[in-house]
N, C-alpha and C positions, 0 to 999 in steps of 0.2 A: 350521526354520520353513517351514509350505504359505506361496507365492507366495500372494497375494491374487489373485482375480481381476479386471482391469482392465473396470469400466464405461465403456460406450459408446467405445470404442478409437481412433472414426475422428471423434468430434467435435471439429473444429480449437479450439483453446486459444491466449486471448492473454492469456496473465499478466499482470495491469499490476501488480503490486507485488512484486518480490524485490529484495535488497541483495547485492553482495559485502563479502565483510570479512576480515579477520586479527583474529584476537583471542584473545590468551593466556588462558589459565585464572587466574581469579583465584579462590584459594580461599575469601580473606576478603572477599568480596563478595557482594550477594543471592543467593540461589539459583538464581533464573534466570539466572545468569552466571555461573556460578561454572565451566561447564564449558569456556568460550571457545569459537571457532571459525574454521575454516578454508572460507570457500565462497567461493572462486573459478571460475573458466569450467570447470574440470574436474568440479567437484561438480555447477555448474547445470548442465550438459550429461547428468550421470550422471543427474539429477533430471526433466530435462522428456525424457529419453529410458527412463526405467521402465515407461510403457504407455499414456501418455496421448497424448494428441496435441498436443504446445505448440508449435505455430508460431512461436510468437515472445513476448516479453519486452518490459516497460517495467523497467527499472533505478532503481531509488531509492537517489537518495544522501544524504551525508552530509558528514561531513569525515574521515571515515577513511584518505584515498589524500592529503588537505590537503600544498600544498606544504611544505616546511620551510624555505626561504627567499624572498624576494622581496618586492615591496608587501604587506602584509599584506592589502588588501581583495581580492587577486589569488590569493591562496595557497587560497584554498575551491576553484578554478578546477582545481585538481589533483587532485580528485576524480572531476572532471567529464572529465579528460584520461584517468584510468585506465579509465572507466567506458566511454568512446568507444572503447580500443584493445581490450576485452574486444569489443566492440559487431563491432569492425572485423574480429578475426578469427574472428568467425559469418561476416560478412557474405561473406568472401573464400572461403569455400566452403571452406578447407582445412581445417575443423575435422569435416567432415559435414554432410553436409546435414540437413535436419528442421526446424531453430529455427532464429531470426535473437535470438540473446540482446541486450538494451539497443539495440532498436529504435527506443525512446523513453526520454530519459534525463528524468529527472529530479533537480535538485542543490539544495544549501543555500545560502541565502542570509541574514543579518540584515537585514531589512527597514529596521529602526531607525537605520542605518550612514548616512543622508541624503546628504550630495552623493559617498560614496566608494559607493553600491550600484549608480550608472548603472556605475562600470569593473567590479565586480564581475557583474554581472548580462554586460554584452559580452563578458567575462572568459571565462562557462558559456558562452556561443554560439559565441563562436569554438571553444573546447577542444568542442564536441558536435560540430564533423564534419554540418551539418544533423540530426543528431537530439536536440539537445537542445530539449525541451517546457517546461518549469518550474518555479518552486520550490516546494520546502517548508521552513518555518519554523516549528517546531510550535511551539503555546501551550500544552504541557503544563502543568496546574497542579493541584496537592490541597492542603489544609489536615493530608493525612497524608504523613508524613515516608516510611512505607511502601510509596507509591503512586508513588515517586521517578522518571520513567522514566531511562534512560542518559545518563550526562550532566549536566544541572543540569535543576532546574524554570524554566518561565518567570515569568515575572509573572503576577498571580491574572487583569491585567483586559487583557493583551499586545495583546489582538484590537481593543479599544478605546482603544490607545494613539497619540495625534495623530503621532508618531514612527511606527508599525506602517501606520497607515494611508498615510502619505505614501510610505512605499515602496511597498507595495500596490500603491499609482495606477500605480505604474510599469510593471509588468505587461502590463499588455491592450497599453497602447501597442507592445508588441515583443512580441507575440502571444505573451505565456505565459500560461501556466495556473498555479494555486495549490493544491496536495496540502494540506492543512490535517490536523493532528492533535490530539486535545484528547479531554479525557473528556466524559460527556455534562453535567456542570454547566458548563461553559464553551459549550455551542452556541448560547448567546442570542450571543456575541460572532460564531460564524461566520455566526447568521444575518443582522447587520445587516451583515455584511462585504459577504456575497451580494447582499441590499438597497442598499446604499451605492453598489455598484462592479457593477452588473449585466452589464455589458460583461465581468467578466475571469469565467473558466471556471473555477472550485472544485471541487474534488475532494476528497472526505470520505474521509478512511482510518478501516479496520477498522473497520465500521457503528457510529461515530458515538461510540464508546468508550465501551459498556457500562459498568458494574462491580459487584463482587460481592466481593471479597476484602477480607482486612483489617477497617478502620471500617467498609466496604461490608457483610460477611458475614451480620452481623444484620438487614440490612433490604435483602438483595438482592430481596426482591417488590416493595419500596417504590420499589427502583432500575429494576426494569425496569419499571415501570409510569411514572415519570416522562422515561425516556431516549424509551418509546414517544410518548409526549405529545410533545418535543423536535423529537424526529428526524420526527416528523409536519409541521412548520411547518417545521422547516428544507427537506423537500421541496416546500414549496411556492413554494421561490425557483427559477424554470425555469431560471440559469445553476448550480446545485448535480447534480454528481453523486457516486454510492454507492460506496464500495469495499464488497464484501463479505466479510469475511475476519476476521483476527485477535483470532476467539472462542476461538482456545486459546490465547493469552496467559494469564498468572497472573492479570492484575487484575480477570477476570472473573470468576473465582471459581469456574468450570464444572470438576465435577468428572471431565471427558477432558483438562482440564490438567496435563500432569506425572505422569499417573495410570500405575503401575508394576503391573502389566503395561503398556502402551501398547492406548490405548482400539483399538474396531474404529471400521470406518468405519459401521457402524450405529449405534451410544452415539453418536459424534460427530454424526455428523447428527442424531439422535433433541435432541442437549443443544441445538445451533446452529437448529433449524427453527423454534424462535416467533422468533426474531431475523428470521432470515434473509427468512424469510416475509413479514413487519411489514414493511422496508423496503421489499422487490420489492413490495408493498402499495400501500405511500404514495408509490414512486419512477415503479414501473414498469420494465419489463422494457429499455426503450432508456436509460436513466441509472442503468442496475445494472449493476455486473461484479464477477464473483467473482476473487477475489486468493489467491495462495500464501501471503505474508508470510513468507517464507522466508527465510535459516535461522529467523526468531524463532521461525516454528511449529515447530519440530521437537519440540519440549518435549509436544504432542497427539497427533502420529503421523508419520508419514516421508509424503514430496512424492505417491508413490500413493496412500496412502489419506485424505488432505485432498482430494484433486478427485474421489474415488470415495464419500467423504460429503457433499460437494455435489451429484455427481448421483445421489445416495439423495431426497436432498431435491427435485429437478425431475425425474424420474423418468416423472412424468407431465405434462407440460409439454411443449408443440408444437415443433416443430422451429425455430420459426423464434423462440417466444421464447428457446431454450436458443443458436440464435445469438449473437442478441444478449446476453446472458447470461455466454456462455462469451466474446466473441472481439468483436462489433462494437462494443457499446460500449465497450468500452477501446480500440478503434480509433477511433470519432469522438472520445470525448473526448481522447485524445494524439495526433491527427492522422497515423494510421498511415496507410500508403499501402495500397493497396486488394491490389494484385499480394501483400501477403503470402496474403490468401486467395484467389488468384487460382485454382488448381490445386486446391482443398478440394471443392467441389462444396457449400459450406457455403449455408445459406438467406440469402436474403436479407432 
């Protein structure tokens, strides 16, 4: 296989969304998982060191690293442990230089949990080592069994749950932010979230969760023409900011997902530019940032050629909005410290 060539080589990169994980191959499982995977500090390290320039890393967690004994509202907290000592050995210089991996962590929490989420939420701060920023709780929900994400669905209406919300509140108070996931028929719920609780900082993964597959398939025009409508109003909550990312997911239905041969980074951005476009539209260049979603993209194409079909797509775009774009805002919004692009010469 010819090396791709690496676009724009020296524009500093601030990842805000990748996961570590273990995970066995299950055969009898959906197809997007049926292969499992291994991405730990060694993988992301081989990954943000391919040809781009990734400074550094927001870590999204889960409960995958979850303790196996202890208070149960505590045991999520060990997620949060593993995800800091990946963080810790960037940080100490022994791994190489280039990237500060899990700069900003991000952990699970059930919001719903009432008087046991205050030790859980302490729980993620202490175990982050100063860089723990926030949670996420997704409200994944579909009426198709299909559309299942990993794990269980949530409740259809989670975001408008007097339980959901009262954790919520808790939030702003101990300065986190909330990563929110959901497909785009559930974003009336994140936008009164946004409205409701203006003070806490939201953060929308994977623009807003398209879809196109499955029950989607037959009426993906119908879909993206009302997710653009959505995701319209939802930018006009000024505490809401954009992930840009996880259009080669399956449930989008885009056909650089899974596609065998493995799309170029031209088809990918050719499939992803009315998206992508649409929201840097309605958001704006300073509450946009483009996202890996790694390993889940791997399924579109390998970590070079996802950041080399995003800048297919800004290509022609000003240096200083591809800053922000690429690197600043995932810095204001997970409150990175400044010294990572200290040394970049990146715009301001």
């Amino acid at each position: 296989m010819i090396p791709q060539v690496i676009l724009e080589p020296d524009l500093p990169i601030v990842d805000p969304h990748h996961h570590i994980m273990i995970m066995p191959p299950n055969p009898a499982g959906p197809e997007h998982m049926r292969e499992g995977a291994c991405y730990m500090l060694p993988e992301v390290l081989a990954d943000c060191r391919a040809g781009h320039r990734v400074v550094a890393t927001v870590l999204v967690g889960g409960m995958g690293f979850a303790r196996q004994q202890g208070p149960e509202p505590l045991r999520v907290a060990g997620d949060t442990e593993v995800a800091n000592g990946v963080a810790a050995q960037c940080a100490s210089g022994r791994m190489g230089a280039g990237c500060l991996v899990g700069a900003g962590l991000v952990g699970h929490a059930d919001l719903t949990t009432g008087a046991a989420l205050g030790e859980t939420l302490a729980a993620h701060i202490a175990a982050g080592g100063g860089r723990f920023r926030g949670i996420r709780h997704m409200t994944v929900w579909s009426d198709d069994p299909a559309l299942a994400p990993p794990g269980r669905m949530a409740p259809a209406d989670l975001a408008f749950h007097p339980g959901f919300r009262s954790g919520f509140a808790q939030l702003a108070p101990l300065g986190l932010s909330f990563d929110a996931w959901c497909y785009f028929t559930q974003l009336d719920g994140i936008i009164d979230l946004a409205r409701s609780f203006p003070e806490t900082t939201l953060i929308m993964n994977h623009c807003g969760g398209p879809l196109g597959s499955f029950s989607w398939a037959p009426r993906r025009e119908e879909a993206r023409l009302a997710w653009q409508r959505i995701t319209r109003d939802l930018a006009a909550c000024p505490n809401v900011y954009m992930k840009l990312g996880g259009l080669g997911m399956w449930t989008t239905g885009l056909p650089s997902a899974g596609a065998r041969p493995p799309a170029t980074a031209q088809q990918i951005a050719q499939e992803q530019r009315p998206y992508l476009e649409h929201l840097i539209d309605c958001f704006g260049v300073r509450r946009c940032m483009f996202e890996s979603n790694f390993p889940v993209e791997r399924h579109v194409g390998d970590y070079a050629t996802i950041w080399n079909a995003f800048k297919i797509v800004t290509q022609t775009w000003s240096a200083e909005e591809k800053a922000w774009l690429y690197a600043r805002t995932a810095m204001t919004a997970y409150r990175l410290h400044e010294d990572i692009l200290a040394d970049t010469g990146s715009a301001a």
